[in-house]
N, C-alpha and C positions, 0 to 999 in steps of 0.2 A: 875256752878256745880263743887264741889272737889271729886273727885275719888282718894281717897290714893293709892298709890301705894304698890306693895307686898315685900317682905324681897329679893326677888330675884331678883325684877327688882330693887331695891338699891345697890348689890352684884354686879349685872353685869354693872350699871349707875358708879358704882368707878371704876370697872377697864377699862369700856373704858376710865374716863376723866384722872385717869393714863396712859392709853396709849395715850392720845390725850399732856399729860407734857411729855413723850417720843417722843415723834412724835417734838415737839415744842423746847426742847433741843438738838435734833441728829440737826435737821433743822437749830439752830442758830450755832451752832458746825459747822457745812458741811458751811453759810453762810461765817462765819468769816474766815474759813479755803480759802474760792473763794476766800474772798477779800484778805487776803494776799498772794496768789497764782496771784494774778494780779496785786499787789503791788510790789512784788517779782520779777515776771513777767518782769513789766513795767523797776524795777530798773535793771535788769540784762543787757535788750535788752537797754538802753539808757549807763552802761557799756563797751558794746562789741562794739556799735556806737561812742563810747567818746576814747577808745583806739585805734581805728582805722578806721577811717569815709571813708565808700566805699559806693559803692550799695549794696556788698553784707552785710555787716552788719548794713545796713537802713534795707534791706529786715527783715533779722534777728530781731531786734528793732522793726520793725511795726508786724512781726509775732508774737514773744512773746507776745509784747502787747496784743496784737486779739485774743492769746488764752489764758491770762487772762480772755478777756473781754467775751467771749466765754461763758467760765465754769460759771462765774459770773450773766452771762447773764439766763443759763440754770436755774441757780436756782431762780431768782424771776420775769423768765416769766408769770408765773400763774397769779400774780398781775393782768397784763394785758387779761389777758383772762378772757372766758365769754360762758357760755353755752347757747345758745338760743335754745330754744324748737320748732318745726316745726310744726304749727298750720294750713296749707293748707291744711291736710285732716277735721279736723275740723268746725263743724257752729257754729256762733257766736249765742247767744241767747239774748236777753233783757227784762228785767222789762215788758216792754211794750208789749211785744213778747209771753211770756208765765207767766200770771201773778200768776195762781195757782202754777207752779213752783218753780216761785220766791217765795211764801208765804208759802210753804213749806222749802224753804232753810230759810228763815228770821226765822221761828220758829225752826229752828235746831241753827241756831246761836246763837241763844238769849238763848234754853236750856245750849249749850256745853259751852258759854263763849267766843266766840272767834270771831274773825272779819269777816266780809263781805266778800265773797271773790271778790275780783278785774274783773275779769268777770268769765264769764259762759258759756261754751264750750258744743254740743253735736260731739257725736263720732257714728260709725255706729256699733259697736262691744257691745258684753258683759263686760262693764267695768267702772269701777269710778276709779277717783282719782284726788288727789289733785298735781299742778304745779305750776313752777315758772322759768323764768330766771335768773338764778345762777350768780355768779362771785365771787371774793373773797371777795370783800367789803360786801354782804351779809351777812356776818357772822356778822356783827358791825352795817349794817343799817335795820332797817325795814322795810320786804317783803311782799307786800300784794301778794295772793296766788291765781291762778286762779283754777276754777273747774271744771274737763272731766265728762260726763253722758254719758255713751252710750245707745242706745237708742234701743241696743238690752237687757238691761239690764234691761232697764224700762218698756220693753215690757215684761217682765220673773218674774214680783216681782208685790206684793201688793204693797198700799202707805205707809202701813206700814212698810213693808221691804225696800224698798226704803227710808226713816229714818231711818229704823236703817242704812243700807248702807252709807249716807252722813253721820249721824254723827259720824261713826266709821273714815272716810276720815278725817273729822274738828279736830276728836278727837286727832289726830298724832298732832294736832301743838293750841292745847286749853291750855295746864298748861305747867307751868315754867318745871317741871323735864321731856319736850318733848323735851327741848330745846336742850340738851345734844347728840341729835339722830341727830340736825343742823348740831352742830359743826362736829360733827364727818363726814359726808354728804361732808361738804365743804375741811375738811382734806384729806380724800379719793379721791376727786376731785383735789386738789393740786397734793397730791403723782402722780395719773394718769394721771395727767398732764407733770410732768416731766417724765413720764416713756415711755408712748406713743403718747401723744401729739409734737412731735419734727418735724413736717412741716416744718415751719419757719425756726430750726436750718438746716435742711438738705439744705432747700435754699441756707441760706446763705453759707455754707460749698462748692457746688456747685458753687456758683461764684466764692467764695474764691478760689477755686480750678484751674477756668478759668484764672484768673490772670497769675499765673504764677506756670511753675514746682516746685519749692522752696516751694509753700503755703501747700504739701501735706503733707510737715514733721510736719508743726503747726498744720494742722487739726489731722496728728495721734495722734500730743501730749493732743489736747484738747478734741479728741473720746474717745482715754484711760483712762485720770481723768473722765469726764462724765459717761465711763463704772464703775468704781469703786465706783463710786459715788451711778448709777443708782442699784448699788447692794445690799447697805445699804437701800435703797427706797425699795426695793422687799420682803428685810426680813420685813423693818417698816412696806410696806401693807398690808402682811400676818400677820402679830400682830396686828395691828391695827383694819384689816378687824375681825379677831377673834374675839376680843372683843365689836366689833361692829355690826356684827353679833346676836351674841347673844342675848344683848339688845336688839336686833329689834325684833327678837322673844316675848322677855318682852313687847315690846310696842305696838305689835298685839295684844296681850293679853290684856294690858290695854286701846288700843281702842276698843276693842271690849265692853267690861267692860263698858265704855261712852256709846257707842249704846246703850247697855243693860239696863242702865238708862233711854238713852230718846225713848229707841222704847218698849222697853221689849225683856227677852232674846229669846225667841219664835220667834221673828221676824228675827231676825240677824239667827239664825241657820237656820231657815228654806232656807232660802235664799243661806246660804252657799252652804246647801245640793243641791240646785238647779241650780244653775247658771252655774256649767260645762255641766248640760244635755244642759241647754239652749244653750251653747256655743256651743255644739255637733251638736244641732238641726238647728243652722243659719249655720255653717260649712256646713252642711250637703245640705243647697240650696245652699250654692255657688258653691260646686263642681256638685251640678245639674244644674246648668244653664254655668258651664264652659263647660260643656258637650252638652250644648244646643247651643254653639257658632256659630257652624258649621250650624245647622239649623233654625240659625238667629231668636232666640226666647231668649227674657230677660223676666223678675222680672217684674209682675204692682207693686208690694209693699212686698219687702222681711218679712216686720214684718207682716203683714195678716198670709204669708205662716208660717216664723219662729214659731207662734200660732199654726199652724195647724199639723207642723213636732212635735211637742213636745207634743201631745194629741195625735199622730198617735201611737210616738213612747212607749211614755206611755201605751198606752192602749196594744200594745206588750210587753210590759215590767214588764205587771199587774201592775202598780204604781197605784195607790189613787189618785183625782183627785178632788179637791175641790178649790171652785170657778173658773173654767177652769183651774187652776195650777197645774201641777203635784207632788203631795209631796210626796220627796223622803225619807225614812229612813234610817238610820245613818248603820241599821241591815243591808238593804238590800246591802248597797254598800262593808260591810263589810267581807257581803255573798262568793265573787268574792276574798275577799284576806284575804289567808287561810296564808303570811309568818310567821315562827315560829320567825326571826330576831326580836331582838331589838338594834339598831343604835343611837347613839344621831349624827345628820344630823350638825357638828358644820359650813357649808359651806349655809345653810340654811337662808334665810332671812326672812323666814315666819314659823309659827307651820306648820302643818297639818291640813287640814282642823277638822278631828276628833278630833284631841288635842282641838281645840278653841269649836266646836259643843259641847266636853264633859267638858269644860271651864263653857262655856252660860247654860248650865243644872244645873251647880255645882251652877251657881249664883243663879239661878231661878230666876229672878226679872219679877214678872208678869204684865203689864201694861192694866187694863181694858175698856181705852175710843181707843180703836183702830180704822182704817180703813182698813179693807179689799178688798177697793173697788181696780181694776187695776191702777196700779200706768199711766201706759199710756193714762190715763182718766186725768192727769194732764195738758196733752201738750194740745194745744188750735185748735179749729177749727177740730178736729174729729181725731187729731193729724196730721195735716196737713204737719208740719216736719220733719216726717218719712216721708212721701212720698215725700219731696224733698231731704231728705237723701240716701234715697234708691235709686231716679234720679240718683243722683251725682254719687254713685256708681258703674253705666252699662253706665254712657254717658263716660268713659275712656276705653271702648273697642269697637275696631275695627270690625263690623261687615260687612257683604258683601254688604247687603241692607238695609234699615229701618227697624229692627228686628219686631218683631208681638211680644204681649203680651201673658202671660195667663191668664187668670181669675181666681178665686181659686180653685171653683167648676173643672176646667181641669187640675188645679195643684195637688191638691189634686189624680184623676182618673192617672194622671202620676207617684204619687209619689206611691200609693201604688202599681202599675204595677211595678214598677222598685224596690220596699221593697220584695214585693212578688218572684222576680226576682232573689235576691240574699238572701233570708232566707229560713233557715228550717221551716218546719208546727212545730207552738207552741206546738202538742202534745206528739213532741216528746221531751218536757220540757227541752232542752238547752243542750241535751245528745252529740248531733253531733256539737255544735259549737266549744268543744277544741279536737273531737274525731272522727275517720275515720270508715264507717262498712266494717273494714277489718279484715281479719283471717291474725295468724300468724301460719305457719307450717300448718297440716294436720288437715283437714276436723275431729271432732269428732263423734262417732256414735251415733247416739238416744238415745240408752240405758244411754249414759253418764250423758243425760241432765235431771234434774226436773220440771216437767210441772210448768211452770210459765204462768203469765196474764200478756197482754200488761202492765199494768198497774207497776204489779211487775219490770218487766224489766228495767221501764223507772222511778225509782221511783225515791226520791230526795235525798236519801242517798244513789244510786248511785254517783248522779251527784256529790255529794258533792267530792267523791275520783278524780276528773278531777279538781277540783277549789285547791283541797290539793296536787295534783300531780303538778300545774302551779305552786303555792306555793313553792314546795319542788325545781323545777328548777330555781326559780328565789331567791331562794335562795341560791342555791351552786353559779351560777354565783358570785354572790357577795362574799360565804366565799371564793372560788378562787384570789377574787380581792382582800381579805384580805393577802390570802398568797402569792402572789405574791408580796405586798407590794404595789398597784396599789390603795388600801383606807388604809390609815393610824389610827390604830386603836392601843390603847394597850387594851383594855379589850371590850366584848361586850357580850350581852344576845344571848342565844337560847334556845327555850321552855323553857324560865325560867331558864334556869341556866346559872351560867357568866365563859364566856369562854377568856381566852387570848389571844392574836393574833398567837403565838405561837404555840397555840393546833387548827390551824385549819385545818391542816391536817387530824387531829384525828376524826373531826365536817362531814368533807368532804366524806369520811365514811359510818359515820351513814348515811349522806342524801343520798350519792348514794344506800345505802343498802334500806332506805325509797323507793326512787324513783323506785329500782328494784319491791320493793313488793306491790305497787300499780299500776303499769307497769302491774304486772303479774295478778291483782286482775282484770283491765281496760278489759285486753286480754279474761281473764273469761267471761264477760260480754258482750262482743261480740260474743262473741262463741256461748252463751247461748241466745242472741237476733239471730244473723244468723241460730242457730238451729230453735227457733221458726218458723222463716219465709220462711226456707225451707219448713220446715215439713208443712205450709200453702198452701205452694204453690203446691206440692205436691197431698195436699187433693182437691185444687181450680182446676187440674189438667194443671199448669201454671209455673210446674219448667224450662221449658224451659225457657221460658222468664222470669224468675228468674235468672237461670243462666248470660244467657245473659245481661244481666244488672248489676250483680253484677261485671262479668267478664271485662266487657264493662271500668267499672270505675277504678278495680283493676289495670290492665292493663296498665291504662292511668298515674295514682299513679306509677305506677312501673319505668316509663321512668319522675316522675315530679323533683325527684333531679337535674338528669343530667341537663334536660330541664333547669332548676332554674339556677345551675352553668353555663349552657352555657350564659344565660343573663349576671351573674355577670360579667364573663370574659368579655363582650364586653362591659359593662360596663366601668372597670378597663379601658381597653385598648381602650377605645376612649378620658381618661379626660386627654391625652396630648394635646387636640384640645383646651384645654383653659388654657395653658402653655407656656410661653414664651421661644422656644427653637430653638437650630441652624438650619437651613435650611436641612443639611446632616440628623439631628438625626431628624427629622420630614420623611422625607424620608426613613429613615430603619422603623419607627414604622408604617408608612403608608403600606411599604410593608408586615409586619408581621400582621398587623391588616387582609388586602386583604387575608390572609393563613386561619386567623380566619375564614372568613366571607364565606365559602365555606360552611363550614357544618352547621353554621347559618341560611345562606338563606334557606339550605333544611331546615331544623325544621321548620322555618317559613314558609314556602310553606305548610308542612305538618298542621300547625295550622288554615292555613287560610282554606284547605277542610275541616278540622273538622269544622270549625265556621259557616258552613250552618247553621247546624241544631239550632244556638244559635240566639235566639230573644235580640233585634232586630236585623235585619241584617244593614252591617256593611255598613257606607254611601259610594256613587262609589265614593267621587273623593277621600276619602280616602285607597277604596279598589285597586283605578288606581296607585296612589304612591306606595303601597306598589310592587303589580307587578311591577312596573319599576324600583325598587329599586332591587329584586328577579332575575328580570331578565336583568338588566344592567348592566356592569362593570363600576361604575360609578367613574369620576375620583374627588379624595378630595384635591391635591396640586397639585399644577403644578409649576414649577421652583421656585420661591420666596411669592407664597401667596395661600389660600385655597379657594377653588371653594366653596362659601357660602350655594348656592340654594342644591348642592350635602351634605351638611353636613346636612342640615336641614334635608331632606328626610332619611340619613340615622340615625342620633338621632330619627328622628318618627319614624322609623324602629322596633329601639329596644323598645323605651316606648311602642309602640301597641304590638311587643312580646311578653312584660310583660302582657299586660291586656290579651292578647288574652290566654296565658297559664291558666292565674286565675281564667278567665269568664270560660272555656271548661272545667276545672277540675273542679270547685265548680257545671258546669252544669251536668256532669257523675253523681255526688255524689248525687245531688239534684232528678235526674233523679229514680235515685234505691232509693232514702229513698223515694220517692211520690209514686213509684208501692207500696213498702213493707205498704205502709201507706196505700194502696186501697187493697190489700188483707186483711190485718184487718180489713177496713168498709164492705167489702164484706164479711166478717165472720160474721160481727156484723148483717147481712141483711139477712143472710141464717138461 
């Protein structure tokens, strides 16, 4: 298959292989300059040895030499070196192993052009890609390429997508103008090689050093060239990375381009669109079954559940849902970000997803002999892999006893108890997840308000000022970082028009002026919902316990800052405990920490009575720690080292502060929007 490439990835393919004869001249420049630095070197120190033969001018003569050899050394260590890729989290697969697999790769290779790959890796994650063990000979000898599948990825795509997926991976290394993306790969790998790769040199420096007091002057002499050295390397990375960069932008694009050929462009977008929810949706059991630790309950098979988390989630999400997939629109993700910025991302190694999804549309390339059947109908034996994948998994944690399983049918009946747990009711259409039912200032009177319908209140051109109001703030964030100088910009778009870096003051502005006036529009809208549901409660004759619930929650909101900064603080002021520092100054922090942890523990006391009323209740031997932590003076050093079991107990300390603060307010909140929610069905029933 030939895929020409576009006028821009030829633009950006010269000035990287200009930067890669920059890279390759400064490199023989700095080389030849070592060598006569150790030439120099050598003849100085057998001078100072030939005028006057002592110890100390042997010392002298053998030092210079060694920090010739040193600098010399620094620069064509890389030679020697070698990146090896860590393959124990992965399973090996075979021909034999998964043969409809294999006859899908075989027919990607054969469309794309390009070799076999070397073996065939599954991974547990949402992810492909292609690897290899690196070194600098690489660049000169041919590397046959291994291939990762994960097998959360194959569980989340068609067969079709799944093609397009691998041949967009083959496609990074199918044609001669991919090649150019190698060299630069392996240049980048050198630079960072001598910049942070320096192990071995600290060694040797080290011993050198044990020898003898004398050696400390050669090592300052051969640190200082190396530093001067390594500063010329920082600028080439940042130039080189630039221009390399870029191109890789270009060459997403034109792998995707290959995809689009052998899968069709339908296939590859859809898939784009979907593989973060997927990634969302396995995330989302592993932190449910880290949760389950404690009550010694693992995974029968993460990818059963991962299907079932991503059809739960969906079907709250209203997404479309054909052949069990959930397909996402390009509209709906776009829905959530309202930024008026336009950035060119030059630090970026990938488009956007959006940039490539409106790429594969612009191609259109329709391919009509498709399969849509689930790509995990590939794997053999009912996919028998996953379930030794998933094994592998949870047999690396430590549990108390032989953990129990769940079946799905009980994963599922858990999963929506604990979704249910922490979300708003869908009808109130996504009002309250960027937005609090609170007043600001004083109560308005009835007369103020216009009779509105639930409906009205909650309509979607509300909502829409909450997704343009997150917009408006996450965008001053950034013109802030422009004027501070913290992103390095000379010109950039805002709603359309292009702004300098200079005028962002002037930008800064308008958006707080925005933010003020949809701030104030937000405040309206609550006003005019909490009038509503007064005036309900009222007629239901049930303001009391309206009141009470509202009050209940405000209240809680009113002490959540402090609460929040008290965390941070003890945050801050415990991450000396994994700081290497003098015994005295561990001892003053330890004591100023101890001042903290006074009006901590109360807060924390106060969380834990509120937390009755929160389902589920909290397990004892967790709920015993934390009282012993509350109510102990517990000691964390003592003379020369730290009391370990005490450090543990009070790190859980603060992480369950945190949850217990989040779980008790999002439960307040949850509490008053579920009354307000049963006074309108009890309106709608009267």
């Amino acid at each position: 298959m030939k895929v020409l490439v576009s006028a821009s990835f030829k633009k950006h393919a010269r000035k990287t292989i200009l930067s890669i004869f920059v890279f390759a001249f400064t490199y023989i420049f700095l080389l030849l300059f070592a060598i006569g630095i150790t030439i120099g070197f050598t003849l100085l120190g057998l001078l100072i040895f030939t005028s006057k033969p002592m110890f100390l001018t042997a010392i002298a003569c053998i030092g210079l030499f060694a920090s010739g050899l040193t600098v010399l050394f620094f620069l064509i260590k890389f030679i020697f070196a070698s990146t090896k890729v860590d393959t124990d989290h992965l399973t090996e697969i075979t021909e034999h192993d998964e043969p409809e697999l294999f006859l899908l790769i075989h027919q990607i290779v054969s469309e794309v052009d390009t070799s076999f790959p070397k073996k065939v890796f599954l991974s547990h994650d949402v992810n492909a890609s292609v690897f290899y063990d690196s070194s600098f000979w690489s660049m000169f000898l041919p590397i046959r390429k291994n291939l990762q599948i994960g097998v959360g990825l194959i569980n989340a795509v068609t067969q079709q997508e799944l093609k397009a997926i691998l041949a967009h991976e083959f496609g990074h290394f199918s044609q001669k103008s991919m090649k150019v993306g190698s060299y630069v790969y392996h240049v980048n790998q050198i630079i960072y090689n001598m910049l942070y790769k320096n192990e071995s040199l600290d060694n040797t420096f080290e011993k050198w050093g044990s020898v003898s007091g004398y050696s400390a002057i050669f090592i300052g002499i051969s640190v200082f060239i190396i530093q001067q050295i390594q500063n010329i390397l920082k600028y080439l990375y940042k130039y080189v990375n630039l221009n390399y960069l870029a191109l890789s932008r270009e060459m997403e694009f034109h792998a995707d381009e290959i995809a689009a050929h052998v899968a069709g462009s339908k296939a590859l977008a859809d898939s784009l669109l979907r593989l973060g929810f997927a990634n969302h949706a396995l995330n989302y059991i592993f932190n449910f079954y880290e949760g389950k630790i404690s009550e010694n309950i693992r995974s029968n098979n993460i990818y059963h559940e991962q299907n079932c988390v991503m059809l739960l989630l969906a079907e709250r999400s209203r997404y479309r849902v054909q052949g069990g997939f959930p397909q996402i629109e390009l509209a709906t993700l776009k829905k959530y970000d309202k930024s008026k910025l336009n950035l060119e991302n030059q630090w970026a190694s990938h488009p956007t997803d959006e940039e490539r999804v409106k790429a594969l549309w612009k191609l259109d390339i329709i391919k009509n002999d498709v399969s849509n059947e689930p790509a995990i109908a590939l794997l053999s034996n009912g996919a028998a892999i996953a379930d030794q994948i998933s094994e592998k998994l949870f047999s690396h944690i430590q549990y108390q006893q032989v953990p129990a399983t769940l079946n799905l049918s009980e994963f599922k009946d858990n999963l929506e108890t604990q979704i249910n747990r922490y979300t708003i009711n869908a009808k109130f259409n996504d009002f309250y997840d960027y937005n609090n039912p609170l007043l600001k200032g004083d109560l308005a009177t009835a007369d103020e308000h216009e009779e509105l319908t639930f409906e009205e209140l909650f309509a979607d051109r509300k909502i829409e000022s909450f997704y343009e109001l997150n917009g408006l703030k996450s965008d001053k964030h950034i013109v802030e970082a422009i004027q501070k100088g913290d992103i390095k910009l000379k010109t950039f778009d805002y709603d359309g028009k292009k702004y300098r870096d200079i005028d962002a003051d002037e930008l800064l502005l308008k958006i707080e002026n925005d933010i003020q006036d949809i701030t104030r529009q937000v405040d309206s809208y609550n006003y005019q919902i909490h009038h509503y549901f007064l005036q309900l409660s009222i007629v239901q004759d049930r303001k009391e316990e309206f009141d009470q619930k509202y009050y209940d929650f405000a209240a809680f909101h009113k002490t959540f800052d402090e609460s929040q900064t008290m965390y941070d603080d003890m945050n801050e002021n415990t991450a000396f405990f994994f700081q290497t520092l003098p015994f005295g100054e561990i001892e003053a922090r330890v004591s100023d920490l101890k001042r903290r942890e006074v009006s901590f523990k109360k807060r924390l006391s106060e969380l834990l009575s509120l937390q009755e009323n929160i389902q589920p209740p909290m397990d004892t031997a967790l709920l015993s720690t934390l009282n012993k932590y509350i109510n102990t003076d517990l000691l964390y050093f003592n003379v020369d080292q730290y009391k370990e079991e005490n450090l543990q107990i009070l790190l859980q300390a603060i992480a369950e502060y945190k949850r217990l603060l989040d779980d008790i307010y999002f439960s307040k909140k949850k509490t008053y929007l579920d009354f307000i929610l049963r006074l309108e069905e009890d309106k709608a029933r009267q």
